[in-house]
MARROMI-592814 format. One record per atom (N, C-alpha, C): residue in one letter; atom name; x negated, y, z negated. Coordinates in steps of 0.1 Angstrom, whole numbers. Example, Ala and Ser with C-alpha at 12.3 -4.5 7.8 and 13.67 -1.06 7.14 Angstrom:
REM MARROMI-592814
- aa:at:c1:c2:c3
- A:N:-132:-57:-78
- A:CA:-123:-45:-78
- A:C:-132:-33:-78
- S:N:-128:-22:-71
- S:CA:-137:-11:-71
- S:C:-129:0:-79
END
This chain:
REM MARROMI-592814
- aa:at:c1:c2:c3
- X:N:-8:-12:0
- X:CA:0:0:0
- X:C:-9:13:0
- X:N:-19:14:-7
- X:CA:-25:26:-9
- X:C:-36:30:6
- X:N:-35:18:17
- X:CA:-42:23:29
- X:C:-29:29:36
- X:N:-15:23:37
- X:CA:-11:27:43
- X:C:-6:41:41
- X:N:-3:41:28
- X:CA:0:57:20
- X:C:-8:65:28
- X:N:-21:65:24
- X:CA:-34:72:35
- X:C:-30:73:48
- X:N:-31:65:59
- X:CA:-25:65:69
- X:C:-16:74:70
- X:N:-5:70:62
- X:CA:5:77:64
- X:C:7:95:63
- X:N:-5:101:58
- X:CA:-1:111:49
- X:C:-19:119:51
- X:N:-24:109:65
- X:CA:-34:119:70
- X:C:-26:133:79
- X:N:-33:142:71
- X:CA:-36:160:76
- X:C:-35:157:92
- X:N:-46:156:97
- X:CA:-51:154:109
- X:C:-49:140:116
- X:N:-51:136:129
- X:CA:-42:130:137
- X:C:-54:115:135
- X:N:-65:127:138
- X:CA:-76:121:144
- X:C:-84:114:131
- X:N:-76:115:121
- X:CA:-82:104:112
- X:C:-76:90:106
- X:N:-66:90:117
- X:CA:-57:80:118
- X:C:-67:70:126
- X:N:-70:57:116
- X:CA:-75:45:121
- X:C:-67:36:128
- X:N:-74:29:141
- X:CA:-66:17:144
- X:C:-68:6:137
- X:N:-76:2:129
- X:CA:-79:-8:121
- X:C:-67:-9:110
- X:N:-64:3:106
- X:CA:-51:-2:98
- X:C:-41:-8:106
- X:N:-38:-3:121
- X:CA:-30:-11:124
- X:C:-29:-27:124
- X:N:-43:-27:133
- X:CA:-47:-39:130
- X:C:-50:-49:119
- X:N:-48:-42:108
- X:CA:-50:-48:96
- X:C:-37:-51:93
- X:N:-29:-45:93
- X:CA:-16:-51:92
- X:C:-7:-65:97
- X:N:-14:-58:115
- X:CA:-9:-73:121
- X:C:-14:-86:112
- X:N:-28:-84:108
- X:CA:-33:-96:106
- X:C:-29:-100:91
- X:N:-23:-94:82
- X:CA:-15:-94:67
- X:C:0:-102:75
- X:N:5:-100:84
- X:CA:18:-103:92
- X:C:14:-119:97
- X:N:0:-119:98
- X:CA:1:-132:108
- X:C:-6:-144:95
- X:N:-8:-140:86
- X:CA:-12:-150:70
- X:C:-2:-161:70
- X:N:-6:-174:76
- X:CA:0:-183:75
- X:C:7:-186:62
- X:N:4:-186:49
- X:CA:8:-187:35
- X:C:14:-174:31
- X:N:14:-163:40
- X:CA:26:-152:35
- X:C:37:-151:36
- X:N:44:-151:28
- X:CA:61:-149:34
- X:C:63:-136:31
- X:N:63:-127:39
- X:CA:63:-109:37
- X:C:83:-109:31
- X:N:83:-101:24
- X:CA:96:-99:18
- X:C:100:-85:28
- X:N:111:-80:25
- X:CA:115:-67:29
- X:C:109:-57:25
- X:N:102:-58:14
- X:CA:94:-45:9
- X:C:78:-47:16
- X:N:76:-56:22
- X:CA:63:-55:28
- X:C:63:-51:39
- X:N:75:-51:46
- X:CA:80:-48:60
- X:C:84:-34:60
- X:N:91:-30:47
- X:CA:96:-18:46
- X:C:85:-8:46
- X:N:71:-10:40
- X:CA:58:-2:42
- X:C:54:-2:50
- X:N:50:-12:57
- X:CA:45:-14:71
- X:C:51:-7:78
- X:N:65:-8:83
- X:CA:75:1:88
- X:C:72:16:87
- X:N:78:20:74
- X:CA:76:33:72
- X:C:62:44:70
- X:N:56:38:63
- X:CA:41:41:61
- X:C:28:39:75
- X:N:33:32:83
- X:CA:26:30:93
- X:C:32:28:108
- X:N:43:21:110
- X:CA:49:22:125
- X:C:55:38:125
- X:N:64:39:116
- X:CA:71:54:120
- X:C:56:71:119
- X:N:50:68:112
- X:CA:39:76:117
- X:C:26:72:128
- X:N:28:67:131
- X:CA:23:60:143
- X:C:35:63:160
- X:N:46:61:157
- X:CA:54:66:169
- X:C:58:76:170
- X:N:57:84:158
- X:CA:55:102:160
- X:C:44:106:171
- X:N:32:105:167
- X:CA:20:104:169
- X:C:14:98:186
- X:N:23:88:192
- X:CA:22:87:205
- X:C:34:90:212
- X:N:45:91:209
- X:CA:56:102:215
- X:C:54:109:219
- X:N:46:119:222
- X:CA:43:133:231
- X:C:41:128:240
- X:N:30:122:244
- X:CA:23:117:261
- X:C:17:104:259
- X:N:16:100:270
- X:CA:12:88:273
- X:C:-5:84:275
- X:N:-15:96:272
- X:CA:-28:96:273
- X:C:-32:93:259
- X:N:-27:103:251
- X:CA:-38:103:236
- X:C:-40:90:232
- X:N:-47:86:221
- X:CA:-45:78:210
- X:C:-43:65:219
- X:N:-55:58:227
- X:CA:-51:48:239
- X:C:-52:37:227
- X:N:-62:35:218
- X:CA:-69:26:212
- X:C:-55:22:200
- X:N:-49:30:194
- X:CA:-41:34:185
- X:C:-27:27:190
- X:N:-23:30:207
- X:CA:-10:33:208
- X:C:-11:14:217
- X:N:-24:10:218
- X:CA:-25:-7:222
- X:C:-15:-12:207
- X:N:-26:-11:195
- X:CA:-28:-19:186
- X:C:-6:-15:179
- X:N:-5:-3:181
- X:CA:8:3:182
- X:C:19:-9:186
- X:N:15:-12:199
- X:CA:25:-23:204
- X:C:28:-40:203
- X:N:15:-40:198
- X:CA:9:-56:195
- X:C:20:-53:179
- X:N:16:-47:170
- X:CA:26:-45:160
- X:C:41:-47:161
- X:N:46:-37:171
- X:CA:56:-38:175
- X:C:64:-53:180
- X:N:54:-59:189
- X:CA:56:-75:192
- X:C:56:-81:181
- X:N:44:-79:168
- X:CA:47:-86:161
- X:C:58:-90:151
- X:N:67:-75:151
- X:CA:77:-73:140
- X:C:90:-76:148
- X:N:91:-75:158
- X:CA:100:-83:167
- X:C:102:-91:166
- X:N:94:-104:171
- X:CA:93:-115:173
- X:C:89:-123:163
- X:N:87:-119:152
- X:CA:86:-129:137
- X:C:96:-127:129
- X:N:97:-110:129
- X:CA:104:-104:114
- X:C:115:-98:117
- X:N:125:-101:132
- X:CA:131:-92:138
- X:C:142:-90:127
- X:N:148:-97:115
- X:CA:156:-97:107
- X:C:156:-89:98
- X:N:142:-88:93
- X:CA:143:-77:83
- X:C:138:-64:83
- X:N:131:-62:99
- X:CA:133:-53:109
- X:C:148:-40:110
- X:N:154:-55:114
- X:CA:168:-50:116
- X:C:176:-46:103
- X:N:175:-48:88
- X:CA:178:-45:76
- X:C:173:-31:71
- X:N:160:-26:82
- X:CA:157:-14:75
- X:C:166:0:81
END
């Protein structure tokens, strides 16, 4: 929680890591995790919804960012689309 908080609640754009995103997928893909709604609900809010602020304007910036962006997005679909859809 406290990387995503960060993430979430960087000043500047440009100090938004993609490694958090990528750290996430790979907390989502923990064979022995069963992520609850509250782990989805951070992830969600703390990191997808400031993340699709952030590549919404254009389609150039943040190329590295707006990959790992979508790989997420597949991932929360197509595993967790349930409690996805609960938020």
């Amino acid at each position: 929680e406290p990387i995503c908080f960060d993430y979430q609640n960087s000043i500047n754009l440009l100090f938004r890591e993609v490694h958090v995103i990528q750290f996430c997928i790979q907390i989502l893909d923990l064979p022995k995790i069963n992520p609850g709604i509250e782990l989805i609900s951070i992830i969600f809010n703390m990191v997808f919804m400031p993340t699709l602020e952030m590549i919404k304007t254009n389609f150039e910036d943040f190329p590295d960012i707006r990959k790992a962006f979508f790989s997420l997005l597949e991932k929360l679909t197509k595993n967790f689309f349930i409690f996805t859809f609960k938020l």
